[in-house]
KOLDRENKE-188508 format. One record per atom (N, C-alpha, C): x, y, z; residue in three letters; atom name. Coordinates in steps of 0.2 Angstrom, whole numbers. Layout:
REM residues N
     px     py     pz  resn  name
      X      Y      Z   Ala    CA
...
REM end
This chain:
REM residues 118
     px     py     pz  resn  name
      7    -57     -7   Unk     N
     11    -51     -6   Unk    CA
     18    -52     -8   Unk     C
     20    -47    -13   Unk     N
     28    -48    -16   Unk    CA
     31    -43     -8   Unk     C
     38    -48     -9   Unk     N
     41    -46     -2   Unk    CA
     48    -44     -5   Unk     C
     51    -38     -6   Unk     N
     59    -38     -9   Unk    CA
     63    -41     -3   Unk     C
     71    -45     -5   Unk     N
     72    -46     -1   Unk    CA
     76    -42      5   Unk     C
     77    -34      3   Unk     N
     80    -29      9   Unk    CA
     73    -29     16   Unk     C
     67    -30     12   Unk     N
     63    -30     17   Unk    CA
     60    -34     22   Unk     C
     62    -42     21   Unk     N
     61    -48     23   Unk    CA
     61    -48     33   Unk     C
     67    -43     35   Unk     N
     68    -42     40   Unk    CA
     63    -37     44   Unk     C
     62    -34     39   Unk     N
     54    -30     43   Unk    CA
     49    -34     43   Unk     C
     46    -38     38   Unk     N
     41    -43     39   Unk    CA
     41    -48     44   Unk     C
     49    -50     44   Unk     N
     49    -58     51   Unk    CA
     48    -52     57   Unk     C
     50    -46     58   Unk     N
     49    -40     67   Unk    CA
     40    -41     66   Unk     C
     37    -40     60   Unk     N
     31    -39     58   Unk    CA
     26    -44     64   Unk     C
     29    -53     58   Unk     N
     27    -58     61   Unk    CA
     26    -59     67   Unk     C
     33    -59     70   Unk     N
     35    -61     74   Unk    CA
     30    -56     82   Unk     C
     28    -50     80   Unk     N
     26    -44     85   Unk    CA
     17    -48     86   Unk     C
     15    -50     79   Unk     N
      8    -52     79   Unk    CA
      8    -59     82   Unk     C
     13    -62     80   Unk     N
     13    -69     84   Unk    CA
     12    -68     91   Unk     C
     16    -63     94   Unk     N
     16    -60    101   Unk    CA
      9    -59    105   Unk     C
      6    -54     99   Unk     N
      0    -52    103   Unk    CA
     -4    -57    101   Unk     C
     -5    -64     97   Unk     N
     -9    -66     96   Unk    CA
     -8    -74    104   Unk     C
     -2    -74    104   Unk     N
     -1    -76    109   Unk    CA
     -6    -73    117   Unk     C
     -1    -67    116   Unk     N
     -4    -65    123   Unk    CA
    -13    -66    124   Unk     C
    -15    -63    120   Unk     N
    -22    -64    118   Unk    CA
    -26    -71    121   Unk     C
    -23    -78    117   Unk     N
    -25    -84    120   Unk    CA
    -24    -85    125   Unk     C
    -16    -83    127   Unk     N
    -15    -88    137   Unk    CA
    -17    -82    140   Unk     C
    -21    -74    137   Unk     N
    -23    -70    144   Unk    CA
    -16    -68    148   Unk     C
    -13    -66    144   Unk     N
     -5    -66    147   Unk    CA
     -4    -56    146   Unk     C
      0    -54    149   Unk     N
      1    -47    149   Unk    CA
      7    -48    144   Unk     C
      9    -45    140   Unk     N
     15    -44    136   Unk    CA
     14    -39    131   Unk     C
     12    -34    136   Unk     N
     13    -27    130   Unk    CA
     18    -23    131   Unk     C
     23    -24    137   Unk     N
     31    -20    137   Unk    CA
     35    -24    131   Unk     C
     34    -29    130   Unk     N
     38    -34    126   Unk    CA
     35    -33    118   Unk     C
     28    -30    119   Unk     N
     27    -31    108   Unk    CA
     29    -22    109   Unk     C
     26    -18    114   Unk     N
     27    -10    114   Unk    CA
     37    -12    110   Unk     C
     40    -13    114   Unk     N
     49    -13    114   Unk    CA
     50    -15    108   Unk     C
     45    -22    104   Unk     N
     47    -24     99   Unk    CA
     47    -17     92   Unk     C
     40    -18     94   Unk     N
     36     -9     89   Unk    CA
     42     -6     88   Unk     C
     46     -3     94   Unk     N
     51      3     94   Unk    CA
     55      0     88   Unk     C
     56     -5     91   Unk     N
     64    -10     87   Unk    CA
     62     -8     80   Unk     C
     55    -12     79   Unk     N
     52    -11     69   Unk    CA
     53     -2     67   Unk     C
     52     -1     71   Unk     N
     50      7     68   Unk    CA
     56      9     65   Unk     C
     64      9     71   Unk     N
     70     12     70   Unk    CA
     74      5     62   Unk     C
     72      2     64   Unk     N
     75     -3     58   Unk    CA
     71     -3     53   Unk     C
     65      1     51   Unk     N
     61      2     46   Unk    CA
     65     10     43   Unk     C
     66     15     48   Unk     N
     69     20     46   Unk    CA
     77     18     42   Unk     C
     79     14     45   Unk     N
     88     13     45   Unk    CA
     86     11     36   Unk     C
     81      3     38   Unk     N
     80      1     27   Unk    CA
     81      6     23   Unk     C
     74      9     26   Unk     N
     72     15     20   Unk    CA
     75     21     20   Unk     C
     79     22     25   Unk     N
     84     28     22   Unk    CA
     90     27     19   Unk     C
     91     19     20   Unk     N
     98     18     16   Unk    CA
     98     14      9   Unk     C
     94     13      6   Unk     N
     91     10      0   Unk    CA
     96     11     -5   Unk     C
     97      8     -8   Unk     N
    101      9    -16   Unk    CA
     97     11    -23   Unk     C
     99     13    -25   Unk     N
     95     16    -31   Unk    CA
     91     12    -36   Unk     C
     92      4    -35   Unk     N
     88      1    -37   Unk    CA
     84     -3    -33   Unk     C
     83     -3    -27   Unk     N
     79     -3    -24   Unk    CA
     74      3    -22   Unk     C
     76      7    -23   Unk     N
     70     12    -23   Unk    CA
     66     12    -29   Unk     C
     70     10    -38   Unk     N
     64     10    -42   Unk    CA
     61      2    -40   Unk     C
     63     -3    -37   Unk     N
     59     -8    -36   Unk    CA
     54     -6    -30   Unk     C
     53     -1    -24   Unk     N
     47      2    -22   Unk    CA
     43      7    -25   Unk     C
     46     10    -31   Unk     N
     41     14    -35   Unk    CA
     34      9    -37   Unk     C
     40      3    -42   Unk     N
     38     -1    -47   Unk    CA
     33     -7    -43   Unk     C
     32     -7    -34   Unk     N
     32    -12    -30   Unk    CA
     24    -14    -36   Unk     C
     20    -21    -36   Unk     N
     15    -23    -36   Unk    CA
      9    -23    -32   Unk     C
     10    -23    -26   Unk     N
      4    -21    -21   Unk    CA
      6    -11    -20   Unk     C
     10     -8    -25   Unk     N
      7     -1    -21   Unk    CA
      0      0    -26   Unk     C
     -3      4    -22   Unk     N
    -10      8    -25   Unk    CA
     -8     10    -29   Unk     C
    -14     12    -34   Unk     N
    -13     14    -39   Unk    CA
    -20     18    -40   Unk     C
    -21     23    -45   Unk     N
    -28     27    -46   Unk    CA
    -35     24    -45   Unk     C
    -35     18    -48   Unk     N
    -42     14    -45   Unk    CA
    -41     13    -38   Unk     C
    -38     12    -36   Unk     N
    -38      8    -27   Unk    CA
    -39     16    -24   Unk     C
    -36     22    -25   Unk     N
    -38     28    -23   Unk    CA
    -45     30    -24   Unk     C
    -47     29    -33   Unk     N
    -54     32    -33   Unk    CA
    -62     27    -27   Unk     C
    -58     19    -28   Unk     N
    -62     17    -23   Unk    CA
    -65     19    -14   Unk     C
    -57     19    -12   Unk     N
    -58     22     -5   Unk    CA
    -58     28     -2   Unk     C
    -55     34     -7   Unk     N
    -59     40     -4   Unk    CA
    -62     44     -9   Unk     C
    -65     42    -15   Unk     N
    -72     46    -20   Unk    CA
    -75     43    -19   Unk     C
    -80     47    -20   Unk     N
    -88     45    -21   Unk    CA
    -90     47    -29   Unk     C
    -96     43    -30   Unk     N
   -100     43    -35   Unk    CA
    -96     44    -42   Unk     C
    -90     41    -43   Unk     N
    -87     40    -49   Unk    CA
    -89     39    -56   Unk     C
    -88     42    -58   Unk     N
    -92     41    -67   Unk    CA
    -88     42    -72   Unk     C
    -85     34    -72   Unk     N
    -80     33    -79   Unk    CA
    -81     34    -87   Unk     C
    -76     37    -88   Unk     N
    -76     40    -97   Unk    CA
    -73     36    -99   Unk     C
    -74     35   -106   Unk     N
    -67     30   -106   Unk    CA
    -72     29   -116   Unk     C
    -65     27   -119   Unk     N
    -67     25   -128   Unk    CA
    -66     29   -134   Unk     C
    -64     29   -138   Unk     N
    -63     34   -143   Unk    CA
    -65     34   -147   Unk     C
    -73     31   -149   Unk     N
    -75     29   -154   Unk    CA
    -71     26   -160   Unk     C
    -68     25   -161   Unk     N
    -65     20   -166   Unk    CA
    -63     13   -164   Unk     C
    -57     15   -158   Unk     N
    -54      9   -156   Unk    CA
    -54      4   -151   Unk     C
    -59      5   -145   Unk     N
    -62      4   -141   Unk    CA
    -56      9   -134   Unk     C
    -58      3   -127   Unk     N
    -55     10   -123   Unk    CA
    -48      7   -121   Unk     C
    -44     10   -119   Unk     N
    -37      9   -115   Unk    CA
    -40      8   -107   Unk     C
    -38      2   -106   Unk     N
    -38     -1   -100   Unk    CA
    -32      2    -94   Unk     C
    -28      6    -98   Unk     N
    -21      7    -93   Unk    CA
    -23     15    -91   Unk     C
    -29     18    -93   Unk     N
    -31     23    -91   Unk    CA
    -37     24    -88   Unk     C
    -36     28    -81   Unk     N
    -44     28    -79   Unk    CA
    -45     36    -81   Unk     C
    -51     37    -82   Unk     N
    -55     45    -82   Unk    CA
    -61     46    -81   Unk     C
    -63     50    -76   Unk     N
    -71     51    -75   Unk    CA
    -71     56    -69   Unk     C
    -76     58    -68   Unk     N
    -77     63    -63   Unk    CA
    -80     58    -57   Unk     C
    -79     63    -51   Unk     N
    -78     61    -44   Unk    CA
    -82     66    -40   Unk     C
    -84     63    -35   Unk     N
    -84     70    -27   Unk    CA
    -79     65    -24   Unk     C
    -76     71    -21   Unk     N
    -70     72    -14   Unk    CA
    -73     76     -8   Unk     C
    -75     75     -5   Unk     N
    -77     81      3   Unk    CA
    -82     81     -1   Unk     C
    -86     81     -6   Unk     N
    -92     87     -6   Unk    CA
    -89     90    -15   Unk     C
    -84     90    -18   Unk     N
    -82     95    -21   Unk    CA
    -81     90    -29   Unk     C
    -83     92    -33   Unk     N
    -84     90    -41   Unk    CA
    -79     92    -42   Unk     C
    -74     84    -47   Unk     N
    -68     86    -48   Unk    CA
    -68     80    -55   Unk     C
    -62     81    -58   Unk     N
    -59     77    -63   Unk    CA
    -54     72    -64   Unk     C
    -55     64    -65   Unk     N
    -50     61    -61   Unk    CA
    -46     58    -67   Unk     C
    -38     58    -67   Unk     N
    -35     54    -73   Unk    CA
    -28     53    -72   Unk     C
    -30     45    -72   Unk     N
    -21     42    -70   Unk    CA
    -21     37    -72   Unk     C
    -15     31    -71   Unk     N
    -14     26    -76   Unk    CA
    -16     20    -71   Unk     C
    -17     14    -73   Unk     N
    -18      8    -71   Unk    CA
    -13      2    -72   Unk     C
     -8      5    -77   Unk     N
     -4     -2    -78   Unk    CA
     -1     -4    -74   Unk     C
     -1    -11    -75   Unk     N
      1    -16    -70   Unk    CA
     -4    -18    -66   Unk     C
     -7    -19    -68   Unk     N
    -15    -21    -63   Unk    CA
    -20    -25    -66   Unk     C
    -22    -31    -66   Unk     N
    -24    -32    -69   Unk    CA
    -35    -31    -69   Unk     C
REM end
């Protein structure tokens, strides 16, 4: 998982919230006032990051490497995907996906990029 370093401090509230319940969990210990309070804490200093970001940190979340991308969508909510792809001459572009889908029930046409993925 690529971690920018403005976000490092979300991640240790992350950790440190699962360490909690995972504690509580083995000594059968009550401690949900304690990860609930943490949670608040994560949530407000999730908003404070991400609304005060500098303009190259926001293209480094555009650009992030774990965001989804067209295949990771077609997988988790289409059905019955049926990829196009080739141009008879020069074989197909990997950086592009194309094919038809169902969504809910409804017959549609899918086309977006892939790069960066291997």
């Amino acid at each position: 998982m690529t971690v920018w370093e403005f976000e490092k401090p979300i991640i240790e509230l992350e950790t440190t919230i699962e360490e909690l319940k995972k504690f509580a969990l083995e000594k059968e210990v009550d401690l949900s006032s304690e990860t609930v309070k943490l949670e608040e804490k994560l949530s407000l200093l999730k908003k404070e990051i991400y609304s005060n970001l500098t303009p190259w940190q926001k293209v480094q979340i555009a650009r992030h490497p774990d965001r989804p991308n067209v295949g990771d969508y077609i997988k988790l909510i289409m059905k019955d995907f049926v990829g196009l792809g080739g141009d008879r001459l020069f074989g197909e572009d990997k950086a592009v996906i194309c094919g038809f889908a169902r969504l809910e029930n409804k017959k549609l046409a899918v086309i977006g990029h892939q790069k960066g993925k291997g």
